[in-house]
N, C-alpha and C positions, 0 to 999 in steps of 0.2 A: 504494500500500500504506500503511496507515493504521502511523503511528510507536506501537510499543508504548511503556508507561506505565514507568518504574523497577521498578513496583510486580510488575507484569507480567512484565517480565522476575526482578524473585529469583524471582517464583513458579516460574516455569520450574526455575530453577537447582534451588532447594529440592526439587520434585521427583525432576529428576537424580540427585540425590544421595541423596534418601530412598529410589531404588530400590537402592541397594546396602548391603547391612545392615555389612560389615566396613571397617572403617577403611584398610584395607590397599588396600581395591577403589579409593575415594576418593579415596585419594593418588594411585591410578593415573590415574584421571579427570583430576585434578590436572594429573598429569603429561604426559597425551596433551592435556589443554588448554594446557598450556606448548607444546609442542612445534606445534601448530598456531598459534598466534601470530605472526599478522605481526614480520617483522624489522623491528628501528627504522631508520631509515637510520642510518649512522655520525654523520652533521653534526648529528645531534637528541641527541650522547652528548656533552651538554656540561655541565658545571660547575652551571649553571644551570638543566637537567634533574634533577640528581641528587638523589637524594633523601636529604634528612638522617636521622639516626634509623634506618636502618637495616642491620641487618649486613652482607647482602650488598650488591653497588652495585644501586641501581634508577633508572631513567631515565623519566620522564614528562613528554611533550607535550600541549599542546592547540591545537587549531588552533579558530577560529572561523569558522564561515561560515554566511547564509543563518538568522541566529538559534538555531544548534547547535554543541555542541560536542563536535570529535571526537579521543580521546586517542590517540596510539602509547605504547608502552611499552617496556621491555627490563628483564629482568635476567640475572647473572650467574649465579646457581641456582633449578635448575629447580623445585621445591615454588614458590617465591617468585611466580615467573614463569607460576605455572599460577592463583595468586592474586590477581595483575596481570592475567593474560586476564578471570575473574571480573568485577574492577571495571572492564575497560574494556567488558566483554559488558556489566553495570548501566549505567555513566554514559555511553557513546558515542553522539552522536546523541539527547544529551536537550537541556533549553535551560537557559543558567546558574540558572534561576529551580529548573527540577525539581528541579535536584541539589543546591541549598542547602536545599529545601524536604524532601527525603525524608528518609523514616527506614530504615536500613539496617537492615536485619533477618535476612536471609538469613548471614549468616555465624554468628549462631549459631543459625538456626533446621535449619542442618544439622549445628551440631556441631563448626566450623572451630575454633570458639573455646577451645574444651576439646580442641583438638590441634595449638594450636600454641605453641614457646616463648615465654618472656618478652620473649626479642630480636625473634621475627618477628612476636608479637603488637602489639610496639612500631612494628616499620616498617609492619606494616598499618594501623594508625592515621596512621602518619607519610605513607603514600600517599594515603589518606583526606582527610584535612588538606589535601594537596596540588592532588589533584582539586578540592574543595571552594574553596581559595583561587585555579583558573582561573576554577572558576565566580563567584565573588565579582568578579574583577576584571573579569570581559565581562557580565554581569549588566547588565542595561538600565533595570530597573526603579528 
């Protein structure tokens, strides 16, 4: 099976989400995408994991193998957490190169950005960032 593009995937997403016109429906989506989200293990809920910058606690892994990299994640609140599945649906199974390279679009091409606060607009970025600097350090190029 041929590994979808970054780009590819927000397409997808952006659709998902442009089929539901109320904001309310989206959270829900949100929501049942938190909730299906692999559990992190406990051993990957370390200090070192944690992500700075953001309200609730959020924990982000990357493992490398085979020239890809693939993220676990967890958080404590669930909106957060449905956010997290999102970035790790985008960046999981791309190669450090794609994900330093892309330009992330989908979060406001469906609206995420104009609905969410200052706080969790701040840890979204701070997860961002995050992702960004796994792919930075296993980066081959």
């Amino acid at each position: 099976m041929e590994r979808k593009t970054i780009d590819d995937v927000q397409d997808e997403i952006v659709e998902e989400f442009l089929e539901l016109d109320d904001w309310m429906d989206r959270y829900q989506l949100l929501i049942d995408m938190a909730n299906d989200l692999e559990p992190m293990d406990d051993s990957l809920k370390t200090e070192q994991n944690l992500i700075d910058g953001c309200q609730s606690r959020v924990w982000i892994n990357a493992e490398y193998a085979d020239g890809l990299l693939t993220f676990t994640a967890e958080s404590d609140a669930l909106i957060v957490k449905g956010i997290i599945a999102l970035l790790l649906r985008v960046f999981s199974g791309q190669t450090p190169r794609d994900i330093l390279d892309c330009r992330l679009t989908f979060i406001d091409r469906i609206g995420l950005s104009d609905h969410l606060s200052p706080t969790r607009a701040n840890g979204l970025l701070a997860m961002v960032k995050r992702i960004k600097a796994y792919a930075l350090a296993f980066d081959e190029e």
